[in-house]
C-alpha positions in Angstrom: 12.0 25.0 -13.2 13.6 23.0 -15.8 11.9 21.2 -18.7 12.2 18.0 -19.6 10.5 15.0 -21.5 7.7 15.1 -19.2 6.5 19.0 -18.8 3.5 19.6 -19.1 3.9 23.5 -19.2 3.6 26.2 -16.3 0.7 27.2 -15.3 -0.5 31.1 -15.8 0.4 32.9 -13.1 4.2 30.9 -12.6 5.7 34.1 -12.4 4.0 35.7 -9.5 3.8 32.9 -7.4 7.8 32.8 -8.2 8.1 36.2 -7.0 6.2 35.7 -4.0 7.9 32.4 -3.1 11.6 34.1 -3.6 11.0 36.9 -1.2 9.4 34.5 1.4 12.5 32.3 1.3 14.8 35.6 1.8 12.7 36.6 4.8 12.7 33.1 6.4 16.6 33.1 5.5 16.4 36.7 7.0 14.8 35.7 10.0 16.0 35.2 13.3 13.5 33.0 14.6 13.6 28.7 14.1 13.5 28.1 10.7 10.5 24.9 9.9 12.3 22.5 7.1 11.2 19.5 5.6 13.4 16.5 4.3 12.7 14.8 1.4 14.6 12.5 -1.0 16.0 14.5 -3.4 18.0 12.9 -6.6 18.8 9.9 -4.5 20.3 11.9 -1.7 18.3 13.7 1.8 17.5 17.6 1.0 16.3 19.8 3.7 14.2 22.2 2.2 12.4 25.4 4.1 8.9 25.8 4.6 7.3 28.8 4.2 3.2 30.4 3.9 1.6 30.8 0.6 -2.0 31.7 0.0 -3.6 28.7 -0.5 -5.9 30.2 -3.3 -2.6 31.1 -5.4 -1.5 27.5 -5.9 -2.4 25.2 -8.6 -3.0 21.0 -8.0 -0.8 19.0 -10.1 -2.4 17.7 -13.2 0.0 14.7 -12.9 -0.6 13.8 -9.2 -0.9 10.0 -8.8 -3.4 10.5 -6.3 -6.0 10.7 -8.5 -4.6 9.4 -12.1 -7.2 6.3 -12.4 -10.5 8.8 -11.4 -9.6 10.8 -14.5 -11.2 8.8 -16.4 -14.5 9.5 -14.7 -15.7 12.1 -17.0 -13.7 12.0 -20.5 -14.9 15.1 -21.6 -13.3 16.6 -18.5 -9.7 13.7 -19.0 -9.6 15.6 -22.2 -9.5 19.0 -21.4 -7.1 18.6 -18.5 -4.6 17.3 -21.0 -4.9 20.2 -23.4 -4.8 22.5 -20.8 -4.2 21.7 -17.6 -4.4 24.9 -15.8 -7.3 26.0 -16.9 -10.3 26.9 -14.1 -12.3 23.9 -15.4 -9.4 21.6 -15.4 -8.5 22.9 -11.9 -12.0 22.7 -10.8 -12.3 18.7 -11.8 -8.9 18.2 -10.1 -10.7 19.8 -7.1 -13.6 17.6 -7.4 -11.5 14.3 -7.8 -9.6 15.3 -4.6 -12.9 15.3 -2.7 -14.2 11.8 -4.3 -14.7 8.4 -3.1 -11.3 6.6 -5.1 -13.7 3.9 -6.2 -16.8 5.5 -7.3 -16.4 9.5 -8.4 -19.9 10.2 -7.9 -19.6 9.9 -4.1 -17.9 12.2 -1.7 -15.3 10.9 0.2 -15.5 10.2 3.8 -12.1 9.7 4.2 -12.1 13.9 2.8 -14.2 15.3 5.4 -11.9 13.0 8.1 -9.1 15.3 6.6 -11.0 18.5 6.5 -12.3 17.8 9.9 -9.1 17.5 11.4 -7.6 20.6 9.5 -10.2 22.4 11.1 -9.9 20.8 14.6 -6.0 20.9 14.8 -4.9 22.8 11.8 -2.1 21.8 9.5 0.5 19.3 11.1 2.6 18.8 7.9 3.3 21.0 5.6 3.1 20.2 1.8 5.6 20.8 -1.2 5.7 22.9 -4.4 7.3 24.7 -6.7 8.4 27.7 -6.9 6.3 28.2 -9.7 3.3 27.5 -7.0 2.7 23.9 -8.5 1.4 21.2 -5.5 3.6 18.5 -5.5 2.1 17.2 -2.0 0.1 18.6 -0.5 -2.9 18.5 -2.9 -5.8 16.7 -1.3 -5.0 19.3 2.2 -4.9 22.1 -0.2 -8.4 21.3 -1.4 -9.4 20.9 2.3 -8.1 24.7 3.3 -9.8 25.7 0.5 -13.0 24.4 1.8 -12.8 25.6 5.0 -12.1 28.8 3.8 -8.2 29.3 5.3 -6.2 31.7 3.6 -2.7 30.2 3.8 -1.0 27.0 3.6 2.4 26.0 5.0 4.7 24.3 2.1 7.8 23.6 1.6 9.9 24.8 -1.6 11.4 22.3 -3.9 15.1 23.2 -5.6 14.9 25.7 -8.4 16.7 23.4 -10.8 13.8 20.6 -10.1 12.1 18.8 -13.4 8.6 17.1 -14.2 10.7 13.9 -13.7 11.9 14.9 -9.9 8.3 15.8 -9.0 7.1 12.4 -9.7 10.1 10.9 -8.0 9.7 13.2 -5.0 6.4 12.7 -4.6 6.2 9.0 -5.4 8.6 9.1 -2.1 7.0 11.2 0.1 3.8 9.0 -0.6 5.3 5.6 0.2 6.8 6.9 3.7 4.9 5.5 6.9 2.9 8.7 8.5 -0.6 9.5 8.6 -0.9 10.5 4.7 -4.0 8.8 2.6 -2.6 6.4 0.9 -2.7 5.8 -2.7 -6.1 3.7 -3.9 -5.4 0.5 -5.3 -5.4 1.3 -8.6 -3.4 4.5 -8.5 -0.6 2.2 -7.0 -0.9 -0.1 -9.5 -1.2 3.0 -12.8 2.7 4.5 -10.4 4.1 0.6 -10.7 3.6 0.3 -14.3 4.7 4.2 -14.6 7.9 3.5 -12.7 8.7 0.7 -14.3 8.0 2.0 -18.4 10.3 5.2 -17.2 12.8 2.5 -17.5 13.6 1.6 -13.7 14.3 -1.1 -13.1 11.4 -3.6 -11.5 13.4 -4.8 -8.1 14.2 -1.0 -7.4 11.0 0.3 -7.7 9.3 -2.7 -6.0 12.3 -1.5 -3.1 10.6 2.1 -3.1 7.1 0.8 -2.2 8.6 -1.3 0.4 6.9 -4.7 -1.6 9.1 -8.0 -3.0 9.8 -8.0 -6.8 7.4 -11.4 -7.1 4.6 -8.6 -5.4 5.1 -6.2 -7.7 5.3 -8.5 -11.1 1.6 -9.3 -9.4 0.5 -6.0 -9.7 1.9 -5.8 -13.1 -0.2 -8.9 -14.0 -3.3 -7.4 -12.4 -2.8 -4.3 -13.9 -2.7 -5.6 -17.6 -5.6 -7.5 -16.6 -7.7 -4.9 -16.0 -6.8 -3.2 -18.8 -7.6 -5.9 -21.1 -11.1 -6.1 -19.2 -11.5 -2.4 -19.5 -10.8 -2.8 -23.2 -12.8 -6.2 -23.5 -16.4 -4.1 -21.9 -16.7 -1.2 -24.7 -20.0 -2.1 -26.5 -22.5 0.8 -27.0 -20.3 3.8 -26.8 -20.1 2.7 -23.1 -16.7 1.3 -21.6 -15.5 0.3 -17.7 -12.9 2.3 -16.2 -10.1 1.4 -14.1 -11.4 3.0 -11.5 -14.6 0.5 -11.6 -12.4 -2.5 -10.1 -11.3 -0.7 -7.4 -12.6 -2.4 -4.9 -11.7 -6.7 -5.8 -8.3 -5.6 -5.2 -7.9 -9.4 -3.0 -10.0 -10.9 -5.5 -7.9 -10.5 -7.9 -4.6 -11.4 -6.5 -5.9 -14.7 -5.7 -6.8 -14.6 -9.1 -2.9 -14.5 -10.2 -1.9 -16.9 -7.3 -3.9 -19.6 -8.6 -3.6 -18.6 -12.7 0.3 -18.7 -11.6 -0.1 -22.6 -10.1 -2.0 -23.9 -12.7 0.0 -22.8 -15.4 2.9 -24.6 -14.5 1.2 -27.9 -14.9 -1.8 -26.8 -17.9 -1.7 -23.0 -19.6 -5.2 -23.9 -20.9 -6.7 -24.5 -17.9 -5.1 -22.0 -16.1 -7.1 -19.4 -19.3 -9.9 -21.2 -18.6 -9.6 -21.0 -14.3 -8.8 -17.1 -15.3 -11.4 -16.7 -17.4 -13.9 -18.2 -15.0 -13.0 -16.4 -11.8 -12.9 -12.5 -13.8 -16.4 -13.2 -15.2 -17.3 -13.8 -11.3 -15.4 -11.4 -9.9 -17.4 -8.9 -12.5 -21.0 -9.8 -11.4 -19.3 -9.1 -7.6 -19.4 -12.9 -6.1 -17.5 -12.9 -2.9 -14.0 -14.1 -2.5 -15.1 -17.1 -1.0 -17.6 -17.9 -3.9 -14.8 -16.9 -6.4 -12.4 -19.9 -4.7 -14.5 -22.1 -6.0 -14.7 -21.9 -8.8 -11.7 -23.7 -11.0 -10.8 -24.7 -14.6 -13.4 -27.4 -15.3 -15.9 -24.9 -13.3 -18.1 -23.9 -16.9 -18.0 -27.7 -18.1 -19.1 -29.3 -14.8 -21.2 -26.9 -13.4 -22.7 -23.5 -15.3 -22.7 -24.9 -19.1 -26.1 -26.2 -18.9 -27.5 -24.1 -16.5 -27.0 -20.9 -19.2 -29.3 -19.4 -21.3 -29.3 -20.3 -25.3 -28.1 -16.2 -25.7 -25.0 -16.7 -23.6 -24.0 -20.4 -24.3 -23.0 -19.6 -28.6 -18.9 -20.1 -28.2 -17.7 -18.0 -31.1 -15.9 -19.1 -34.7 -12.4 -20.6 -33.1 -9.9 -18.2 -34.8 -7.4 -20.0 -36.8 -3.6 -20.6 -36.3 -1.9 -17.2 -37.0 1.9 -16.8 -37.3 3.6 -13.5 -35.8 5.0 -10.8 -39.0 9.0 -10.6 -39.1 9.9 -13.8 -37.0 7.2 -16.3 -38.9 6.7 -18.1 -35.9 3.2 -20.0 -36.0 0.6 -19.4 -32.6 -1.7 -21.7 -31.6 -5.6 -20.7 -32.0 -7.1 -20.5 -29.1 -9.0 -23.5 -27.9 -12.6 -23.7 -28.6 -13.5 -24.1 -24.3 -11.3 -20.9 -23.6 -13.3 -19.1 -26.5 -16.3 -19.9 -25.0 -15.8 -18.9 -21.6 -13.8 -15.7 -23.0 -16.8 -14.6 -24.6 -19.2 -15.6 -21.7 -16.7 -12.6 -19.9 -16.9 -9.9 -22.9 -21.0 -10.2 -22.4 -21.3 -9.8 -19.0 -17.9 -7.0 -18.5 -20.2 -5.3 -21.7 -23.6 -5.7 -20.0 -22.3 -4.1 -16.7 -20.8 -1.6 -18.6 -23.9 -0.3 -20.0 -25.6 -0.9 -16.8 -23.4 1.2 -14.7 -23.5 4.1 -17.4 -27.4 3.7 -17.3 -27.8 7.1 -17.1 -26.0 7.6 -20.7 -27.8 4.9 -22.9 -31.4 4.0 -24.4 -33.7 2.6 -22.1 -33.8 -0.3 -24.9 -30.1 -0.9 -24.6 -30.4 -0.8 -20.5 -32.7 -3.3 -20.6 -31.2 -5.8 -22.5 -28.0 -5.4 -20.6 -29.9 -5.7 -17.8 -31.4 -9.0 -18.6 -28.0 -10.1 -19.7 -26.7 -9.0 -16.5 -29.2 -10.8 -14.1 -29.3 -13.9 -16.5 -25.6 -14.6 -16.3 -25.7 -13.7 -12.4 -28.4 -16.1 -11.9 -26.9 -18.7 -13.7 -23.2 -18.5 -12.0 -25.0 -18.2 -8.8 -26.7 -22.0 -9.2 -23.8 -23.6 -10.5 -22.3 -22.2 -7.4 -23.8 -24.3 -5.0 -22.9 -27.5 -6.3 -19.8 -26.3 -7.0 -19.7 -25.7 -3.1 -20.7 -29.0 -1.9 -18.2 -30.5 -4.1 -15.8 -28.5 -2.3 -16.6 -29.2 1.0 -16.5 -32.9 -0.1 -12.7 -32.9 -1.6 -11.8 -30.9 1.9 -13.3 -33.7 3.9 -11.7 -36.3 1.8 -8.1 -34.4 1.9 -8.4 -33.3 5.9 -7.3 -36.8 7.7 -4.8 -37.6 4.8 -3.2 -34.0 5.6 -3.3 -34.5 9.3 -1.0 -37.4 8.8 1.3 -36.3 6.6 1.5 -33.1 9.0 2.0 -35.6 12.1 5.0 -37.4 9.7 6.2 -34.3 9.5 6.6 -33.4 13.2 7.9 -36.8 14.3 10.6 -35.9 11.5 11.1 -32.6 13.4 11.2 -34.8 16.2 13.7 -37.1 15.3 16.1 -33.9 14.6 15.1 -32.3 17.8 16.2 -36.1 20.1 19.4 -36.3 18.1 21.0 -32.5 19.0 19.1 -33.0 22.6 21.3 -36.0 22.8 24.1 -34.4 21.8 23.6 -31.9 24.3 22.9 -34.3 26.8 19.8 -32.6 27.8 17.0 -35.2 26.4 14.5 -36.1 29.1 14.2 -40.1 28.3 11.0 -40.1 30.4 9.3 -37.7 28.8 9.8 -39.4 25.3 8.6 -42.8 26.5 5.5 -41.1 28.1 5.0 -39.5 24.2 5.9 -42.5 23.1 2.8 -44.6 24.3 0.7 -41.9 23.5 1.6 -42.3 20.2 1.0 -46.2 20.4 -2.5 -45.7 21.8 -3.1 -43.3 18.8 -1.9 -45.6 16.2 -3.7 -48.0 17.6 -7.2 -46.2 17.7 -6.1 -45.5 14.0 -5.7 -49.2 12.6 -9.0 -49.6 14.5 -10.8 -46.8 12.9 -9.2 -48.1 9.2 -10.8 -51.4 10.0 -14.7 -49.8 10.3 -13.9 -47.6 7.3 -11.5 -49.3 4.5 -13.0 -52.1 3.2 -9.7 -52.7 0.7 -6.8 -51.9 2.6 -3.6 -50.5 0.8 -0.1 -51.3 1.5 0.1 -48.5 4.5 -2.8 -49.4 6.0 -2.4 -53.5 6.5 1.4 -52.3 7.5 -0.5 -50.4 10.3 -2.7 -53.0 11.6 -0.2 -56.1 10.9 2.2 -53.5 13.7 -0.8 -53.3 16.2 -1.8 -57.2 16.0 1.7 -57.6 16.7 1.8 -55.3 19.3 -0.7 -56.9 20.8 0.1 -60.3 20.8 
């Protein structure tokens, strides 16, 4: 194996398992039976590679596996050590336990595992997985976890190139990941953590969006969420206590509509559109649904939650004053006293459910006050939702027969097109389109009737409407 930017050293027993994995490939080579290979993408180009038994026990998982890169964080102590020494027994023992965990909260097993396992043990290995020849997992880790469970001595993988680097086991397994087959798929997060990898490596965005099958606009989204998160993650340390990555897990829809509607607004307001975002992650934090989170938009703290908050979580803080950016003296804008305000609102409650999801790790005097931070911010955001909702429902009702006509305009323009090449054709049915015809007359009429119960002060369109129907009728 050949080292590069990215090694992170081999592990302690390299050169037996190299041994062993040399004079397995000469007895395969040897062999006069059908030789099992594997194809994978290798350096841009298809490489068959053979496949051949290892004791599962003799392996090592790969420290740098994507499959598990947001979890790390779960226990620092344990993030640490794996990064000093990555092959240690401890090290190798959390990587064990993370391959066995529920993606979005650590502290569960994974159901999802024991599906695996049980099928392992039902109808054995269908796939085999890749290493190195140093005995290094490069797929192949969660089943080798699984094996070991179940107490099976060997484990069919294939062998990567002897010239193969850190870089090519990222890019190999980044591939073999992203094909279409019965694999478990990278969680949310850990896709997002390989985007942002990919793309900082230097590739360029369009081409690595092409690897995980998305479009480019999809992946600058998951780019976007991803620095979000961050900045929430960042924004929630208070206490000694801080969220992890791995804590959003689960609003993965939540917060793309989060982007689609920050990405609107700021094309007509960039304030509002902070303020909409600002808003919506405070909700998404004190898990409201996704249909409580659509609701709420840029005037949503002003119209609706400002006065239903308690003294402790209304104080905006000091507006921060113009600053101007070292080297190109260009001046920035302070940030508006209403984005301030509901910026902070979002540091209290990402910092009170920090501590209340570590509650096992702080004074009961600090869990408490989160606590009542917690539930006092939830309670209020939960009120203003309900008139936010009936407002809602009241644009939607006032928008719905507008929108049906300008969806019927748009059909009888279809229409129009549709007559004139049917014409051409010589395949128009005249009858037909006089039958739809009168239809459409009665409707109109039904129409001008209805505006003249409901619209006390007609507008231009509507007296043009009834004027045609008087006339019609005459």
């Amino acid at each position: 194996m050949i080292k590069n930017d990215g090694d992170i050293g081999l592990p302690p027993y390299a050169a037996e398992n190299r041994d062993v994995v040399e004079k397995r490939l000469r007895d395969v080579s040897a062999g006069t039976g059908l030789q099992e290979t594997l194809t994978i993408e290798w350096r841009t180009k298809p490489q068959v590679v053979q496949v051949i038994d290892m004791p599962v026990d003799s392996l090592y998982y790969n420290p740098g596996t994507h499959r598990i890169r947001a979890q790390r964080s779960y226990d620092p102590q344990l993030d640490r050590r794996l990064d000093e020494d990555p092959w240690s027994e401890d090290s190798q023992k959390y990587l064990q336990y993370l391959l066995q965990a529920e993606p979005s909260d650590p502290s569960k097993r994974d159901k999802d595992f024991d599906t695996l396992k049980q099928s392992l043990a039902d109808f054995k290995q269908n796939e085999p997985g890749l290493i190195t020849r140093e005995g290094i997992l490069v797929n192949g880790n969660t089943r080798a976890a699984a094996l070991r469970e179940l107490g099976v001595g060997d484990i069919r993988v294939a062998v990567l190139p002897d010239s193969c680097t850190w870089a090519d086991i990222n890019r190999v397994e980044l591939s073999l990941q992203l094909r279409h087959d019965t694999r478990r798929p990278y969680s949310y997060i850990n896709r997002l953590l390989t985007i942002d990898e990919q793309v900082e490596s230097g590739r360029p965005l369009k081409e690595v969006a092409r690897d995980f099958r998305i479009r480019e606009s999809t992946a600058e989204q998951d780019l976007w969420v991803l620095s979000c998160l961050r900045d929430m993650s960042d924004r929630s340390a208070a206490g000694g206590v801080q969220l992890r990555l791995l804590d959003f897990e689960d609003a993965q829809e939540s917060f793309r509509e989060v982007h689609r509607a920050f990405a609107k607004e700021s094309k007509a307001d960039a304030q509002k559109a902070e303020l909409l975002k600002e808003n919506r992650l405070a909700a998404i934090v004190m898990n409201f649904s996704k249909t409580d989170v659509r609701l709420i938009e840029a005037d949503f703290r002003g119209r609706y939650l400002e006065h239903r908050l308690p003294d402790e979580l209304k104080a905006a803080p000091a507006t921060s004053p113009a600053r101007v950016i070292p080297g190109i003296n260009r001046a920035v804008k302070a940030e508006a006293p209403q984005v301030a305000a509901a910026r902070a609102f979002t540091d209290a409650v990402l910092q009170a459910k920090a501590v209340v999801r570590a509650k096992e790790k702080v004074p009961s005097a600090q869990l408490d006050a989160a606590t009542s931070v917690f539930e006092a911010a939830h309670k209020a955001v939960e009120d203003a939702l309900e008139p936010a909702g009936k407002d809602a429902r009241v644009r939607k009702r006032k928008q719905a027969a507008p929108d049906r006509l300008n969806d019927a305009c748009q059909d009888i323009e279809q229409c129009i097109t549709d007559m004139v090449l049917a014409s051409a054709s010589r395949s128009l049915d005249e009858e037909a389109l006089d039958e739809a015809v009168m239809k459409l007359r009665a409707t109109l009429k039904k129409l001008a009737q209805a505006t003249t119960q409901t619209i006390e002060v007609p507008g231009e369109g509507v007296e043009w409407l009834r004027d045609a129907v008087r006339q019609g009728q005459a």
